[in-house]
C-alpha positions in Angstrom: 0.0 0.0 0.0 1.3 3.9 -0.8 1.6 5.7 1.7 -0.1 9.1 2.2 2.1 12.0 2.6 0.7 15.7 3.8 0.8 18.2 1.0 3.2 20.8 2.1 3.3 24.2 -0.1 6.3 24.8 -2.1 6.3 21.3 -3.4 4.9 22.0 -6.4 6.3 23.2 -9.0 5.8 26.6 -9.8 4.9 28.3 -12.2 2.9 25.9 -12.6 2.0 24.7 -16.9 -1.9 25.7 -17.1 -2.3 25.0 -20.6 -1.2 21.3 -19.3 -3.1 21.2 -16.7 -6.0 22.1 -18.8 -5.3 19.1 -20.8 -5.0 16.8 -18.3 -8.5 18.2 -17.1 -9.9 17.9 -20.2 -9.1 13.8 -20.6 -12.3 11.7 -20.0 -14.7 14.4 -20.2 -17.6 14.8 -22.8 -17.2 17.1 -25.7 -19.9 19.1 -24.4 -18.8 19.3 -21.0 -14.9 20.4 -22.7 -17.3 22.7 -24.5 -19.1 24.3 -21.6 -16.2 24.6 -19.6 -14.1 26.0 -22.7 -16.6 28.9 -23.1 -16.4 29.1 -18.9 -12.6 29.7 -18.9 -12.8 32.6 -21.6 -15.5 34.2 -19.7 -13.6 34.8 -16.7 -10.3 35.3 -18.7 -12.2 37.8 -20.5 -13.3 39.1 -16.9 -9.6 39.5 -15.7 -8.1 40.6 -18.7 -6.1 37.8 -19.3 -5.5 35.0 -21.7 -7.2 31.6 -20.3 -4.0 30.1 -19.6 -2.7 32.9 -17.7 -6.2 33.6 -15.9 -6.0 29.6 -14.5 -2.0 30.4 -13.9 -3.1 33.4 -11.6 -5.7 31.4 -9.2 -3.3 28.4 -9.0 0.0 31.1 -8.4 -1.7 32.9 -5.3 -2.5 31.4 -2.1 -5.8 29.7 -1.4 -7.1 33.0 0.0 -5.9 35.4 -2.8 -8.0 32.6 -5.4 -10.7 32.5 -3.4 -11.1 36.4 -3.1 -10.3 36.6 -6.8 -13.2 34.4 -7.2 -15.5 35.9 -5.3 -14.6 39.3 -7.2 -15.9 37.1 -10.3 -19.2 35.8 -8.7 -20.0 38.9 -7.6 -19.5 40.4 -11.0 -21.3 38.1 -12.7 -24.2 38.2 -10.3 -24.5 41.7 -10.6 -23.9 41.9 -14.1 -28.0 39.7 -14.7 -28.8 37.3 -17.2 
């Protein structure tokens, strides 16, 4: 059996590859979910003025509390903003 080690921060490498990771993601899931989520991603890249790699590169960069405020920022903006 593996043994389960503790994440400790700083292990992973950083920056970290968000175009990969958006790959990996991606692997297994339906076209229309890839879809959905595609269209999702360019939204809130759109929102932060970034490209979609570098929007995902930003929340996984920061700590949990700086992505977590960031995405409130976004919820609340798209909440506000109606249908």
């Amino acid at each position: 059996m593996t043994e389960l080690v503790p994440f400790t921060p700083g292990l992973v490498p950083s920056p970290y590859d968000a175009e990969r990771l958006i790959e990996r993601w991606q692997e297994g899931r339906s076209p229309h979910t890839v879809r959905a989520y595609g269209r999702d991603l360019a939204h809130f890249a759109r929102w932060s003025e970034a490209a979609a790699p570098d929007a995902i590169t930003r929340l996984l960069t920061g700590s949990m509390g700086e992505a977590n405020e960031l995405l409130h920022h976004y919820r609340s903006a798209m909440l506000g903003s109606g249908p």
